[in-house]
C-alpha positions in Angstrom: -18.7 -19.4 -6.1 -15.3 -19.3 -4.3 -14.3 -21.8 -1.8 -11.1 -21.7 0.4 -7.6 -23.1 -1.2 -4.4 -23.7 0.9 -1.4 -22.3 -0.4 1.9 -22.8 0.2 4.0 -19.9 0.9 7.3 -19.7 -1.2 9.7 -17.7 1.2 9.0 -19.7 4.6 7.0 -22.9 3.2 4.2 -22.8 5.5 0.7 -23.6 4.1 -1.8 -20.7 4.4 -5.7 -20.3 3.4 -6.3 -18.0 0.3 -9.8 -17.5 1.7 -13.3 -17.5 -0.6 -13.3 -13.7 0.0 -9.9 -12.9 -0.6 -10.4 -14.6 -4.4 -13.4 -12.4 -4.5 -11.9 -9.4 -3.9 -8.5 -10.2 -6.3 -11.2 -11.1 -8.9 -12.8 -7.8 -8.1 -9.4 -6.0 -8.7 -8.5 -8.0 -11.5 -5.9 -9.6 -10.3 -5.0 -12.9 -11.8 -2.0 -14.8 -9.7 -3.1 -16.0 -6.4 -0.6 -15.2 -3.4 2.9 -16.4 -3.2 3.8 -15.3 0.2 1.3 -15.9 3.4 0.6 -12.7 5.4 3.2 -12.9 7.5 6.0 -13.0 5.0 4.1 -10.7 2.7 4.6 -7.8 6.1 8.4 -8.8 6.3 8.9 -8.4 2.2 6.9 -4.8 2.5 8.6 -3.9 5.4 12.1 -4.5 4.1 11.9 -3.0 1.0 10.3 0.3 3.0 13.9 0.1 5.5 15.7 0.8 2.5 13.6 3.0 1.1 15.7 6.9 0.5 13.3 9.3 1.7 14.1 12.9 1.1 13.0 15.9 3.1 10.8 18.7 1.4 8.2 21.9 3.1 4.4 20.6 3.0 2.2 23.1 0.8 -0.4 23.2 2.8 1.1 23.7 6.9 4.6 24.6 5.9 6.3 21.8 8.2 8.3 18.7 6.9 7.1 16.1 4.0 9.3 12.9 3.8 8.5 11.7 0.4 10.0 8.8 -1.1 11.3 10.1 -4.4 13.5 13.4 -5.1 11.5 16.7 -5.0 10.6 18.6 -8.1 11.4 22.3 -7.9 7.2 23.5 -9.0 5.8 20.9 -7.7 3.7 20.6 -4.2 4.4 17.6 -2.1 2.5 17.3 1.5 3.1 15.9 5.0 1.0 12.6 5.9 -1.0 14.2 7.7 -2.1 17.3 4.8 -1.8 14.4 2.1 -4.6 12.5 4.3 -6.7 15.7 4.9 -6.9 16.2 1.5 -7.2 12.6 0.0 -10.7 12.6 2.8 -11.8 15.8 1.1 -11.4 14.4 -2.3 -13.1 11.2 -1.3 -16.0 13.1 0.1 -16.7 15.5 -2.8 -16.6 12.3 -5.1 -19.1 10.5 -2.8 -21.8 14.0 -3.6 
């Protein structure tokens, strides 16, 4: 049903393929623009905007070491480290899959 298209990226101008399964899997997300940006300038765009990112420093609820979180704490709220927010995103995903 799909079939590759070439692009052309709008920050460096390079033509890229927007592959058959890459429209399958927007479709499946509902997406409906194809890509502006090929992969390479689509990591430097995300990676910029995560350098000037403010993260702010809170305790994890879970181990009691350091969460760097991306938005201000909320005094009632819990917040976790990467690795407790990943434990317990696994454990979610397996009690779903049951």
């Amino acid at each position: 049903m799909y079939e590759d298209k070439i692009l052309r990226c709008k920050d460096c101008g390079n033509e890229f393929v927007f592959t058959a399964g890459e429209q399958e899997f927007y479709a499946e997300k509902g997406f409906v623009n194809e890509p502006q940006r090929c992969k390479d300038c689509r990591i430097a765009r995300k990676n910029a905007i995560r350098a000037n990112r403010e993260m702010h420093t809170t305790v994890c609820a879970d181990c009691g070491g350091e969460a760097h979180i991306p938005f201000k704490p909320m005094e009632g709220k819990d917040y976790y480290c990467s690795e407790c927010f990943a434990k317990r995103k696994e454990a979610e995903e397996a009690s779903q899959a049951e």
